[in-house]
gemmi code that builds the backbone of each chain (N, CA, C; Angstrom):
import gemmi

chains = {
    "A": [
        ("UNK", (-1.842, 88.996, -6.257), (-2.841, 88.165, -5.606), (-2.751, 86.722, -6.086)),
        ("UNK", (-2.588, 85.845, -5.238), (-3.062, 84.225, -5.081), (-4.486, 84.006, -6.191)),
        ("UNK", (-4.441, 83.358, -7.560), (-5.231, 83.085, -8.683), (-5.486, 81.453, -8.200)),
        ("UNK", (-6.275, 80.970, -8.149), (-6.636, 79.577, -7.978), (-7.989, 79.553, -8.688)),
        ("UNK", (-7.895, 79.291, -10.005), (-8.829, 78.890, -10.572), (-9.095, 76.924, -10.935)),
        ("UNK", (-10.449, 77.043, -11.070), (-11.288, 75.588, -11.023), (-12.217, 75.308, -12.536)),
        ("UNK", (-11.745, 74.215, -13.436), (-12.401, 74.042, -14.539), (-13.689, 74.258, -15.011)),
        ("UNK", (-14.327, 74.294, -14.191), (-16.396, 74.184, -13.941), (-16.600, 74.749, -12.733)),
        ("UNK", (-17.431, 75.551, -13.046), (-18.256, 76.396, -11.673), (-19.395, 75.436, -11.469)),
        ("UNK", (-19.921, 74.958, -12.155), (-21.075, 73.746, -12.671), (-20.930, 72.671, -13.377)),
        ("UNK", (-21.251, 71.485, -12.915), (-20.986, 70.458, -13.670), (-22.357, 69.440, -13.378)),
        ("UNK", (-23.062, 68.554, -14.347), (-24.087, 67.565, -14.461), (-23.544, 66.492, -14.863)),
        ("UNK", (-23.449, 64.995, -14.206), (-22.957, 64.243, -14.796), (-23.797, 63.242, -14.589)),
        ("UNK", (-23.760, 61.676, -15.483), (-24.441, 60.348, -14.872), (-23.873, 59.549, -14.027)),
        ("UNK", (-24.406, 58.587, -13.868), (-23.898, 57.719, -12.871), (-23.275, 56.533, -13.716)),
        ("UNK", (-21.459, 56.323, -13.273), (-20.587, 55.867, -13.936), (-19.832, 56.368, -15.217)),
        ("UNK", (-20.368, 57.531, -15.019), (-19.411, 58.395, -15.931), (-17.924, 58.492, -15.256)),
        ("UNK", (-16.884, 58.828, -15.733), (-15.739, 58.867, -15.278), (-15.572, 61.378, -15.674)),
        ("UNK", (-15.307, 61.602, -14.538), (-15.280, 62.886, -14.145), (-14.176, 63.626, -14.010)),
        ("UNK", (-13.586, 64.336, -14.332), (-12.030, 65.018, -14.303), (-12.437, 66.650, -13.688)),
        ("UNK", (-11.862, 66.825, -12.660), (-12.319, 68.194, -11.877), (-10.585, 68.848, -12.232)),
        ("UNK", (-10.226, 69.813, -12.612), (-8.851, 70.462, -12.706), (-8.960, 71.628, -11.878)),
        ("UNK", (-7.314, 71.848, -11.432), (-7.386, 72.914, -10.433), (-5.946, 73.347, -11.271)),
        ("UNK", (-5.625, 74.673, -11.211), (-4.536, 75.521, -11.920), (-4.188, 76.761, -10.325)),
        ("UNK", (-3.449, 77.154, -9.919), (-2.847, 77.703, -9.818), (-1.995, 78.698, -9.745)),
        ("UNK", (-1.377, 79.653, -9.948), (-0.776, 80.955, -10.759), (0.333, 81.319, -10.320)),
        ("UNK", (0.560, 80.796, -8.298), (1.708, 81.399, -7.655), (2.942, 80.420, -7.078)),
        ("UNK", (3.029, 79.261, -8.146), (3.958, 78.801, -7.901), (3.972, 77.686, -6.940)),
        ("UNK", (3.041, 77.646, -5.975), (2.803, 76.988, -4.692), (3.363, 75.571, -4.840)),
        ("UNK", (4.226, 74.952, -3.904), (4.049, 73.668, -3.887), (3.173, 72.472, -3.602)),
        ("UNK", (2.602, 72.991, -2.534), (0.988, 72.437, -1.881), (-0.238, 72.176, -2.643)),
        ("UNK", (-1.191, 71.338, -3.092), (-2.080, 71.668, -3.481), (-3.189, 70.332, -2.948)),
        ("UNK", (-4.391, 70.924, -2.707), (-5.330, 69.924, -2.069), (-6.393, 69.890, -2.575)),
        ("UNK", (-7.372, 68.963, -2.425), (-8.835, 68.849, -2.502), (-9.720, 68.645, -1.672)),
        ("UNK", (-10.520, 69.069, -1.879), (-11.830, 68.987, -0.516), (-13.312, 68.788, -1.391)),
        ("UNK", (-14.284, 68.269, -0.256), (-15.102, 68.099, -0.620), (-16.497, 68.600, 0.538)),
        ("UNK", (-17.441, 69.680, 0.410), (-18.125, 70.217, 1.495), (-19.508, 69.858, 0.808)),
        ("UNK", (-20.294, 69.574, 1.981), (-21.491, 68.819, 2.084), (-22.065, 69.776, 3.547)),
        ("UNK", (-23.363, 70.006, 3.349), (-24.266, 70.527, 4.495), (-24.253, 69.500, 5.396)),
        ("UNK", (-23.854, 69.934, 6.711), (-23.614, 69.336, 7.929), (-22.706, 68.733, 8.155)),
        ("UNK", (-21.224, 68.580, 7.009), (-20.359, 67.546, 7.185), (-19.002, 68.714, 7.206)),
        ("UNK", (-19.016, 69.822, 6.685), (-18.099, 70.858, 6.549), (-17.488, 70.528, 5.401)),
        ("UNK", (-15.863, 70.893, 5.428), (-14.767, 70.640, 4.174), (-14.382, 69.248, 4.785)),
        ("UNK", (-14.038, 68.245, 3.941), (-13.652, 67.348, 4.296), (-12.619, 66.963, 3.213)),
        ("UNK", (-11.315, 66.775, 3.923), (-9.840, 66.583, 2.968), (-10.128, 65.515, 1.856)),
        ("UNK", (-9.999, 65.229, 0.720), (-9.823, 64.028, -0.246), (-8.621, 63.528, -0.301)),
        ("UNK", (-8.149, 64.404, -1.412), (-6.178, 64.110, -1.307), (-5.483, 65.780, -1.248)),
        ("UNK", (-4.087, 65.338, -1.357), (-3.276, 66.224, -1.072), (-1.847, 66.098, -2.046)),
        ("UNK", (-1.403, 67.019, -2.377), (-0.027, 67.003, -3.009), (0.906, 68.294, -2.510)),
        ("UNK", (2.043, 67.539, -2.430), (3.253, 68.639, -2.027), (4.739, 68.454, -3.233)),
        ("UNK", (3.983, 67.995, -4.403), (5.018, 68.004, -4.891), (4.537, 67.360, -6.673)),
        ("UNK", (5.221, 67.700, -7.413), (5.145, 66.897, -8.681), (4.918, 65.836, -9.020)),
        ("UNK", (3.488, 65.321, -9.056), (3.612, 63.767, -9.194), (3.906, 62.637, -7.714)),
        ("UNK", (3.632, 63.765, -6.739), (3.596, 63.114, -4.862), (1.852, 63.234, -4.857)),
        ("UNK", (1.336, 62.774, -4.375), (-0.115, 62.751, -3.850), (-0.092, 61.637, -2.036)),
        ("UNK", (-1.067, 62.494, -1.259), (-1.269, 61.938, -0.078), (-2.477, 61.598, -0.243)),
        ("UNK", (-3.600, 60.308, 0.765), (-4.498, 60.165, 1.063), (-4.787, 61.292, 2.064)),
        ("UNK", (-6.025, 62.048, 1.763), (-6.915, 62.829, 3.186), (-7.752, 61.615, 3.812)),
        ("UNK", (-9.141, 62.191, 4.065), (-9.731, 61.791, 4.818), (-10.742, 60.699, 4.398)),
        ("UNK", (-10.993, 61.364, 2.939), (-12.491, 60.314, 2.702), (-11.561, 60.157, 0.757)),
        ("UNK", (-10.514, 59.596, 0.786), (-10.089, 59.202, -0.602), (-11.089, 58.393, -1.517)),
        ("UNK", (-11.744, 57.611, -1.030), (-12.230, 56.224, -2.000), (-12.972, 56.919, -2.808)),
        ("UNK", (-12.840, 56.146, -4.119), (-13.640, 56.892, -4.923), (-13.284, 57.718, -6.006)),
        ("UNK", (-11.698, 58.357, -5.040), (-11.669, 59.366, -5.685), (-10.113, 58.848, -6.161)),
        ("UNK", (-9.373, 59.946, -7.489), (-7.570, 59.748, -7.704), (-7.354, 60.877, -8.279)),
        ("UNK", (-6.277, 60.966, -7.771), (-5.884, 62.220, -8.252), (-4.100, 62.120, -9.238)),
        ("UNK", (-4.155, 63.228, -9.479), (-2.823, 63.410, -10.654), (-1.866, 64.744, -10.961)),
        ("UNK", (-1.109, 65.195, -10.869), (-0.680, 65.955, -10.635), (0.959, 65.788, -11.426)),
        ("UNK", (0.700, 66.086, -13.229), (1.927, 66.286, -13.756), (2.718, 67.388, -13.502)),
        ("UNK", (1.896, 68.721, -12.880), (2.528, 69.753, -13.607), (2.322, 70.768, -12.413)),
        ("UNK", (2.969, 71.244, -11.613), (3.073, 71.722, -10.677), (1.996, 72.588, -10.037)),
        ("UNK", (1.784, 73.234, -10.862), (0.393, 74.204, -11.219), (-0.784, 73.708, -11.309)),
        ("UNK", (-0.982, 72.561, -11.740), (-2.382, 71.725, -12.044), (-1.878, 70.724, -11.118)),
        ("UNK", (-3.755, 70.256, -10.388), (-3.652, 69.406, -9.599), (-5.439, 68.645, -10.062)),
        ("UNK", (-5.042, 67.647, -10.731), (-6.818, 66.802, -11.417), (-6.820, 66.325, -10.139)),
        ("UNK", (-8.706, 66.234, -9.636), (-9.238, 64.828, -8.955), (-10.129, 64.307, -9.743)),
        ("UNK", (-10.149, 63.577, -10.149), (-10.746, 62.153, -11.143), (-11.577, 61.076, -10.055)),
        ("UNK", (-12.924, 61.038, -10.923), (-13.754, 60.215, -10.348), (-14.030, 59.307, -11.314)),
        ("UNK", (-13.595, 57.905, -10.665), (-13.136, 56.681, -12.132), (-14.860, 56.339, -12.600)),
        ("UNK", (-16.001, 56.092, -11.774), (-17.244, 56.111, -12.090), (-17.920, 56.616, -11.126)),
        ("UNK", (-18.197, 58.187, -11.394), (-19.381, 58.565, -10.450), (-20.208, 57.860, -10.259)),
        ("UNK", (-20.860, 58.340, -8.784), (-21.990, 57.975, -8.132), (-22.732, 59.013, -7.585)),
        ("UNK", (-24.011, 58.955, -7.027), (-24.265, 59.938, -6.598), (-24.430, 60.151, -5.381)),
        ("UNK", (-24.184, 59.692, -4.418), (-23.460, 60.083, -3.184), (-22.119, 60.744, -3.541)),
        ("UNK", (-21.568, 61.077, -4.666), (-20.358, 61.813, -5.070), (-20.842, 63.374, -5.615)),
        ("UNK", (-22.252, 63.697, -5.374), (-23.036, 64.873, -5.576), (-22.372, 65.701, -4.654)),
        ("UNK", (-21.943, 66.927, -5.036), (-20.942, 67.853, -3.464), (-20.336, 69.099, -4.384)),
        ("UNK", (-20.278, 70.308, -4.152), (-19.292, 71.351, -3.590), (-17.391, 70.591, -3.420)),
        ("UNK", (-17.000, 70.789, -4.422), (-15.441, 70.691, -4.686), (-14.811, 71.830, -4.575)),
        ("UNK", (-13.644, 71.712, -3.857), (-13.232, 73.124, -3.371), (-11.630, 72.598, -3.414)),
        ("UNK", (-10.794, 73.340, -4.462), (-9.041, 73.099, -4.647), (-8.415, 74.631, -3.767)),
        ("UNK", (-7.333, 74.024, -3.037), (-7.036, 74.658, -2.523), (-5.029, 74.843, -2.723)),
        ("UNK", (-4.797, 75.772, -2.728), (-3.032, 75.882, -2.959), (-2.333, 76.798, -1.604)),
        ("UNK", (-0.971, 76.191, -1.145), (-0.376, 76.580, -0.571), (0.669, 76.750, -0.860)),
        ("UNK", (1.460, 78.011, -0.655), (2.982, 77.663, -0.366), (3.648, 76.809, 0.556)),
        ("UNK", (4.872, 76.117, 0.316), (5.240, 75.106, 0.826), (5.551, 75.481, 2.324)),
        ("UNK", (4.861, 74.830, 3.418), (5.501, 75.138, 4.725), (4.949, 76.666, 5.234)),
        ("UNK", (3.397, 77.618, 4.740), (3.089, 78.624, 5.002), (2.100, 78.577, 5.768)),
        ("UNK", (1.239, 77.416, 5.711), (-0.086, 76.455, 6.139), (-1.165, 77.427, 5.649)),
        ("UNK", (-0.932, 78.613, 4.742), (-2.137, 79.129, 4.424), (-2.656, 79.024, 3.288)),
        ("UNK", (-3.690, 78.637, 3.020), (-4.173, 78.118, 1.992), (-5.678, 78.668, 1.377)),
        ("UNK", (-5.192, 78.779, 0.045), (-5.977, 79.854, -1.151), (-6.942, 78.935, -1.427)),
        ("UNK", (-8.321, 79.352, -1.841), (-9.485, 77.971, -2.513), (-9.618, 79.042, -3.600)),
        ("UNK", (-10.324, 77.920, -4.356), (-10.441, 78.442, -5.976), (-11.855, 78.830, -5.611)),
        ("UNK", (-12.571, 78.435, -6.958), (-14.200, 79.364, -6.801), (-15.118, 78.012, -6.581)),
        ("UNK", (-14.568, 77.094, -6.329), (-15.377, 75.576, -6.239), (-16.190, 75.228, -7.314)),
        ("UNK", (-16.265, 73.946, -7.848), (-17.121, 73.313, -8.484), (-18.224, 72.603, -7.980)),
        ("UNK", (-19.737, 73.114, -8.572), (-21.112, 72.912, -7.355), (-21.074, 70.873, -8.982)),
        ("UNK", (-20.711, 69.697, -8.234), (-20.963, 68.530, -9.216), (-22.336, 67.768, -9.063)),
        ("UNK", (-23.105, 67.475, -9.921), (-24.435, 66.610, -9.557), (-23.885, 65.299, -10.441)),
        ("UNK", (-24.435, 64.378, -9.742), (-24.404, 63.244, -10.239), (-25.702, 62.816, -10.418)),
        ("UNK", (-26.146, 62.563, -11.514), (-27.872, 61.702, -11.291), (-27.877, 60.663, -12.024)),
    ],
    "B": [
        ("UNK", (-8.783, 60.859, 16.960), (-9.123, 61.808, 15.877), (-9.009, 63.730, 16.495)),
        ("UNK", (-8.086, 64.228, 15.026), (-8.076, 65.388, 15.873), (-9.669, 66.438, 15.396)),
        ("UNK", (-10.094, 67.210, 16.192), (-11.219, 67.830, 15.770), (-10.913, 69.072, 15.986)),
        ("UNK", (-11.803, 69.495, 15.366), (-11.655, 71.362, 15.697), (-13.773, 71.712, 16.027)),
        ("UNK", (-14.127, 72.473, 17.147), (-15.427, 72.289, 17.135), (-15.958, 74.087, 17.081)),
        ("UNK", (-16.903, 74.288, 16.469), (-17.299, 75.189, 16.481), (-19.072, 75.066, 16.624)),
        ("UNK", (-19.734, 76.207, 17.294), (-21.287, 76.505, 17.264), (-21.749, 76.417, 16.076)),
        ("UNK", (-23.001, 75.976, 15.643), (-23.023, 76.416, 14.463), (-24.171, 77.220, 14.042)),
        ("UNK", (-24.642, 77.875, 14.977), (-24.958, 78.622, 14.915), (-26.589, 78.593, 14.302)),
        ("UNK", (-27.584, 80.004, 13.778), (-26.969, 80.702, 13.246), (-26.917, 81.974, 14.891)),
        ("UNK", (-25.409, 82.467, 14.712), (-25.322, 84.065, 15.561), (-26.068, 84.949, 14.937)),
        ("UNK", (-26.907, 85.460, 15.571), (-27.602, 86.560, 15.100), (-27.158, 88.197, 16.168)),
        ("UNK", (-27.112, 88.938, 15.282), (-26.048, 90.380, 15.978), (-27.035, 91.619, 15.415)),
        ("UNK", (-26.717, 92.629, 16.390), (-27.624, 93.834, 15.016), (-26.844, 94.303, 14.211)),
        ("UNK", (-26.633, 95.371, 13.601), (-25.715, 96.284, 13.084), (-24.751, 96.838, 13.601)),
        ("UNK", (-23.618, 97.237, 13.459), (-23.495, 98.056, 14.933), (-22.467, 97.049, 16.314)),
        ("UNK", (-23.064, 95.895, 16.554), (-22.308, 95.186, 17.915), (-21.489, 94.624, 17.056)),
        ("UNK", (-20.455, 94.037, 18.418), (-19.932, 93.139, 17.782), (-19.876, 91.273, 18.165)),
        ("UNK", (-19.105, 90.974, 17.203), (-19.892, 89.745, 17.112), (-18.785, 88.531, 17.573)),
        ("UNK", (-19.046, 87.356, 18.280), (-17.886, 86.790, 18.788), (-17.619, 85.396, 17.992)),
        ("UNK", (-17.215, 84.807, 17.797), (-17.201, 83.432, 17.128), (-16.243, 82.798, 17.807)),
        ("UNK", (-16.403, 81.337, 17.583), (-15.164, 80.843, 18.976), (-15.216, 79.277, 18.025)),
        ("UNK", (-13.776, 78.840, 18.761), (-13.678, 77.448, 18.511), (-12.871, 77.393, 19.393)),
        ("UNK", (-12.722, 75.453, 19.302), (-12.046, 75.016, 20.064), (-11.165, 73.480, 19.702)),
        ("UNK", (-10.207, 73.468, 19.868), (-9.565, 72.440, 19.164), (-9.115, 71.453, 20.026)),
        ("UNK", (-8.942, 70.021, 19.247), (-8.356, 68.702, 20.012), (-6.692, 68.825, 20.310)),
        ("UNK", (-6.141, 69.129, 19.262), (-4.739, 68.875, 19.255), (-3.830, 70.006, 20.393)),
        ("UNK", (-3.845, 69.456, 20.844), (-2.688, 70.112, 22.311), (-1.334, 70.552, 21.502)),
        ("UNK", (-0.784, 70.011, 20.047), (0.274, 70.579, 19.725), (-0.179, 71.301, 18.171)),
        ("UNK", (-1.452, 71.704, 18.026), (-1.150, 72.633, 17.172), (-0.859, 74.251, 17.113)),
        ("UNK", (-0.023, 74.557, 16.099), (0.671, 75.837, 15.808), (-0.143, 76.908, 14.837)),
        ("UNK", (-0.692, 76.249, 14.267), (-1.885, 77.371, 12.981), (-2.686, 77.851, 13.677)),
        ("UNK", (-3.676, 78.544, 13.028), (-4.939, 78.637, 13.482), (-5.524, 79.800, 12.624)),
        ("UNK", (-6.690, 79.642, 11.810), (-7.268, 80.275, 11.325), (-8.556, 80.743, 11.042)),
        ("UNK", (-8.743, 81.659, 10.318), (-10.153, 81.944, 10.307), (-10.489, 81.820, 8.740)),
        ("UNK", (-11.775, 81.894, 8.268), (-12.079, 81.808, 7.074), (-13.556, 82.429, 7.142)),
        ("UNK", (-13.780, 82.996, 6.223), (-15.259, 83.589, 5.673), (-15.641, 83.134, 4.646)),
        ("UNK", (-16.786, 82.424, 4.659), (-17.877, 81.680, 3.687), (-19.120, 82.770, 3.268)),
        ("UNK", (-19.050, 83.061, 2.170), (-20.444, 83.520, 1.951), (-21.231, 82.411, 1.252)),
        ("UNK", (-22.780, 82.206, 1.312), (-23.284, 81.479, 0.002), (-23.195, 80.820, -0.846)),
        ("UNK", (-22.605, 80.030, -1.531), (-22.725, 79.419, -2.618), (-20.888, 80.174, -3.260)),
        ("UNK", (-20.164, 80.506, -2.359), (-18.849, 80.694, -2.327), (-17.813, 80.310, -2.007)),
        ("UNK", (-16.817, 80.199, -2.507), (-15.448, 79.006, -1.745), (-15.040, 80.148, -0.581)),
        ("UNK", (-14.397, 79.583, 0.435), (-13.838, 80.649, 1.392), (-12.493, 81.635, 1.217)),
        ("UNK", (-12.728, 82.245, 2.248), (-11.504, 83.177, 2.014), (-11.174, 83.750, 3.412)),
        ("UNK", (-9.677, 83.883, 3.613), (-8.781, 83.664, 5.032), (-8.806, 85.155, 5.213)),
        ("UNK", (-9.742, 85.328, 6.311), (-9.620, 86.833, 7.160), (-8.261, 86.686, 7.851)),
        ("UNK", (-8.480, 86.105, 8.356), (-6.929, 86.310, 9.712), (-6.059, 84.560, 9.917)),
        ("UNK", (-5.127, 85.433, 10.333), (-4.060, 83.927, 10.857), (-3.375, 84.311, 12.079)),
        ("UNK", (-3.510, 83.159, 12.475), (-2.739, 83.771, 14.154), (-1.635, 82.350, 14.614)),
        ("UNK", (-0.738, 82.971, 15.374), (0.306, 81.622, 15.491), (0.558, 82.019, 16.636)),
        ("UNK", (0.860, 82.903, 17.842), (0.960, 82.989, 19.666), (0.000, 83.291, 20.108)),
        ("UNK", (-0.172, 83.061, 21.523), (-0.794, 83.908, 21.929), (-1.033, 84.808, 22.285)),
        ("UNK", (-2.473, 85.125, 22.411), (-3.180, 86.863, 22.680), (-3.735, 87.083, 21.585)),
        ("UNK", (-3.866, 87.998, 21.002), (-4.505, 88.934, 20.175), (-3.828, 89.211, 19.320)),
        ("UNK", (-4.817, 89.378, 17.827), (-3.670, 89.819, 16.688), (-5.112, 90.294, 15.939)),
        ("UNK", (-5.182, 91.574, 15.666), (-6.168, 92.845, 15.175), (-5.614, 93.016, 13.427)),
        ("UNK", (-6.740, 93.597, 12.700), (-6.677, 93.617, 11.217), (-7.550, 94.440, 11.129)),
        ("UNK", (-7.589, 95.771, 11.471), (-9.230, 96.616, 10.895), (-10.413, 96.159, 12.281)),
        ("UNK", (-11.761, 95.796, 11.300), (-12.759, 95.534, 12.295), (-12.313, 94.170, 13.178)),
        ("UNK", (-11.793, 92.966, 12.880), (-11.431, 91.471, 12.415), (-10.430, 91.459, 13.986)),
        ("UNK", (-10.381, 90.558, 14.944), (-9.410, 90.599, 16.062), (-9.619, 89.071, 16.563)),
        ("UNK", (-8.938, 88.640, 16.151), (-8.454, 86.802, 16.189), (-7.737, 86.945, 17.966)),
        ("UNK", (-7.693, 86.215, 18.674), (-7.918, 85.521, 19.954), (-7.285, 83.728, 20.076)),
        ("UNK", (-6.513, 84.165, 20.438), (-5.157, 82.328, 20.605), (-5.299, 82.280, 22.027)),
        ("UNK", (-5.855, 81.583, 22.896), (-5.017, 80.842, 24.292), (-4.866, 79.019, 24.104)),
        ("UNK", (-3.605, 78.883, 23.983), (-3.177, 77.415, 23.575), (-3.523, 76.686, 25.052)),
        ("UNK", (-3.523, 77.115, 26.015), (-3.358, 76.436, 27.221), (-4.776, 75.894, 27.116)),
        ("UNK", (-5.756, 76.624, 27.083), (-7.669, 75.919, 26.885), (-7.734, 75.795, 25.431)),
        ("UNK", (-6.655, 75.934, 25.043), (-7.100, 75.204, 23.348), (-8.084, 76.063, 22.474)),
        ("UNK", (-8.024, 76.924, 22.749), (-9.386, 77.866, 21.986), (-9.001, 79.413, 21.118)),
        ("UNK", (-9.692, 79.039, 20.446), (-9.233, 80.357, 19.378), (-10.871, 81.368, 18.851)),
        ("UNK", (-10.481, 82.222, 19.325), (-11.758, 83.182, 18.663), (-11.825, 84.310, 17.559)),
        ("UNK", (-12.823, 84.779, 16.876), (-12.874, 85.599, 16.469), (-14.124, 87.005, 16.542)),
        ("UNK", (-13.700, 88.145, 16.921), (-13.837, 89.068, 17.091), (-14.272, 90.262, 15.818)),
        ("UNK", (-15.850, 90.709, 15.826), (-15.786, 91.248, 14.443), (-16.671, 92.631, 15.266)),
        ("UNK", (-16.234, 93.300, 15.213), (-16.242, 94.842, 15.663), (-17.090, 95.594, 14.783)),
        ("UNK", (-17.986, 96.446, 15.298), (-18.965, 96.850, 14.312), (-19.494, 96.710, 13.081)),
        ("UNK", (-20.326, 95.177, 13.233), (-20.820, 94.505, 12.313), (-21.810, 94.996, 11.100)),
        ("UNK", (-21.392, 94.699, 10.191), (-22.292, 95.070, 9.027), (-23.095, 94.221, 8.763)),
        ("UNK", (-23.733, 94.094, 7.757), (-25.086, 93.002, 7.205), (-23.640, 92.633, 6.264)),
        ("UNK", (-23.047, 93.053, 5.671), (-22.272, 91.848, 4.754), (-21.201, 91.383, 5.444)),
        ("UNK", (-21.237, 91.275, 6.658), (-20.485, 90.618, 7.499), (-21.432, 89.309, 7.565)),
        ("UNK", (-22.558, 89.315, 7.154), (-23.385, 88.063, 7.082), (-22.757, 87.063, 6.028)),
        ("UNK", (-22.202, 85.920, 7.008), (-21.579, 84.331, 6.366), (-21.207, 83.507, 7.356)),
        ("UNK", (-20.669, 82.325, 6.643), (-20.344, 81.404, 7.542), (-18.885, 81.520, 7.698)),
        ("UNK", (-18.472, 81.628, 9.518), (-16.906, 81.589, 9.673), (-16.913, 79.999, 9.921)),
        ("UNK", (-15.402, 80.049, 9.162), (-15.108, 78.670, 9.074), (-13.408, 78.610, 10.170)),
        ("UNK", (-13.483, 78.125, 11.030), (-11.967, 78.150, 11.681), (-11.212, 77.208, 11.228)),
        ("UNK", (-10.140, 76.976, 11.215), (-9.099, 75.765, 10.452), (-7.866, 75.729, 11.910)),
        ("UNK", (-7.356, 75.046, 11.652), (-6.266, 74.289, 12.775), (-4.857, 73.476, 12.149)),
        ("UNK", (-4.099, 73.603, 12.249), (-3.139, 73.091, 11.873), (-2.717, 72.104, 12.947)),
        ("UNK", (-1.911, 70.516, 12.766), (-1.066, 70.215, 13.958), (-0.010, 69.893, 14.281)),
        ("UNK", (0.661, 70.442, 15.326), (2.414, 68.936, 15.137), (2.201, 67.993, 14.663)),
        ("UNK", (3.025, 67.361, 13.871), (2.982, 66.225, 13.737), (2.050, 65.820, 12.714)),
        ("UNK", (0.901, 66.867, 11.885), (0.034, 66.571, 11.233), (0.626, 66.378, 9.947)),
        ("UNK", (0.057, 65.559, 9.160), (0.877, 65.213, 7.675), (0.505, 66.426, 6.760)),
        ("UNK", (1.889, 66.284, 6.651), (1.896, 67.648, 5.705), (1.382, 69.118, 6.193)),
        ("UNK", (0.882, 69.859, 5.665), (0.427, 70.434, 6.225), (-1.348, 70.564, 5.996)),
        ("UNK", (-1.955, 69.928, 6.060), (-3.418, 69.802, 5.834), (-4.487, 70.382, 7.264)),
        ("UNK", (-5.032, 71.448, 7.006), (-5.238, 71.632, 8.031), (-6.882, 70.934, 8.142)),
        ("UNK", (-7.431, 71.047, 9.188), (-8.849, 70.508, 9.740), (-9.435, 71.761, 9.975)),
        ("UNK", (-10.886, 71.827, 9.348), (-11.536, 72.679, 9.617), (-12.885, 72.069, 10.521)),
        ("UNK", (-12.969, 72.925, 11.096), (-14.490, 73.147, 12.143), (-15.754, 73.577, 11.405)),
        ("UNK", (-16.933, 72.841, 11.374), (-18.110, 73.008, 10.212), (-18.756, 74.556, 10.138)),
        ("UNK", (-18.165, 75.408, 10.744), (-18.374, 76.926, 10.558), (-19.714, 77.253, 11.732)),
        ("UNK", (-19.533, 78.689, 12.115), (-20.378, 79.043, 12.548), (-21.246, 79.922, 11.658)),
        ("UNK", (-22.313, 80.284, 11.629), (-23.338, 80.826, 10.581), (-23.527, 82.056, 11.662)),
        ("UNK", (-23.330, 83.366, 11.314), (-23.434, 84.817, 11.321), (-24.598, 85.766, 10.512)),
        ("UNK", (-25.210, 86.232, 11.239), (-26.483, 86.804, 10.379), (-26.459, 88.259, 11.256)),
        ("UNK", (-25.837, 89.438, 10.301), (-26.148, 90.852, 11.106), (-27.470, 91.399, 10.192)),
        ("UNK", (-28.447, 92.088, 10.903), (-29.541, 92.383, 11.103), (-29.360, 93.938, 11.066)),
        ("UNK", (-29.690, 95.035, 10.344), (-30.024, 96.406, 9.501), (-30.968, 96.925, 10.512)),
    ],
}
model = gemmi.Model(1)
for chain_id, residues in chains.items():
    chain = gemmi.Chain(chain_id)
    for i, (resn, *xyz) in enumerate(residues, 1):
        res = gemmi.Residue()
        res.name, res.seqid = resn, gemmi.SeqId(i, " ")
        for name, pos in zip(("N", "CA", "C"), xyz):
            atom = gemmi.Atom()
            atom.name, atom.element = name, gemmi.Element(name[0])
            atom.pos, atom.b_iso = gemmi.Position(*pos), 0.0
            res.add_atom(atom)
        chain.add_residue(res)
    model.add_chain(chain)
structure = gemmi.Structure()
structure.add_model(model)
structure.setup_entities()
């Protein structure tokens, strides 16, 4: 079975704290993404990686950066929360070219 | 902008029927198409995948492709109460970067005992 585990099931943070969300992996996948779900807005893409140290812009990037030394781990880093950055984080892994894609157990983040 | 649209419900079903969920997508050249189940305060998880059309069955679970009206459904055959969640459909497209797919804000499912 596809393991996609997520650093924090829960996280409390302030405003302008700098935030590190980690995502791990287990099956090798080349793919790995981030999302961000909000009531009434659905999943909405952040970034994306297909490769070691490759990262794409999604949909709603600002704000956010991501990093990705190690094939298996994929960080999104928030340089100073805010709290409109309050949300349901959800990492997701694919095999390369399968389009199906595993989510971890999500991280519920508050910012206050 | 490509979209994927779904009801959102909530479907309410008894025990017993079954239950339909539907979407419908922008992109005239996409090839994916999926389904996903949300429970609560849970990340999702991929019931079915479908790539031609017609029909493609899994148990209770029967996913529904016609590319020509752009629409993809799902089919849940004698519904339980923990069939109660949110389906989430996803879409893949030609031409889409990478492979990132777009999801549709879910439909909300509530079977009734």
């Amino acid at each position: 079975d596809v393991k996609v585990t997520q650093s924090s099931r829960y996280l409390v943070k302030r405003t302008g704290e700098k935030v590190f969300l980690e995502c791990v992996q287990d099956m090798d996948h080349e793919n790995m993404f981030w999302y961000r779900q909000d009531p009434g807005l659905g999943l909405r893409l952040i970034y994306f990686s297909y490769d070691v140290k490759m990262k794409e812009k999604g949909d709603i990037p600002e704000g956010y950066s991501v990093s990705r030394e190690k094939k298996e781990r994929f960080s999104l880093i928030l340089e100073s929360a805010s709290t409109n950055q309050t949300s349901m984080y959800l990492c997701a892994s694919e095999y390369g070219g399968a389009d199906t894609q595993y989510f971890g157990p999500g991280t519920r983040l508050t910012v206050l | 902008q490509k979209e994927v649209e779904q009801n959102s419900g909530p479907l309410s079903v008894p025990e017993g029927a079954i239950a339909s969920l539907n979407c419908t997508y922008s992109d005239r050249g996409s090839q994916s198409f999926f389904w996903y189940r949300q429970y609560s305060g849970k990340s999702p998880e991929l019931i079915m995948s479908i790539y031609s059309n017609g029909d493609k069955e899994d148990g209770r679970f029967t996913a529904q492709l016609n590319k020509a009206s752009q629409y993809v459904s799902l089919l849940i055959r004698d519904s339980q109460p923990s069939d109660s969640a949110t389906y989430l459909c996803a879409v893949n497209g030609e031409g889409q970067a990478g492979t990132a797919l777009i999801f549709g804000k879910g439909t909300t499912l509530s079977v009734s005992s």
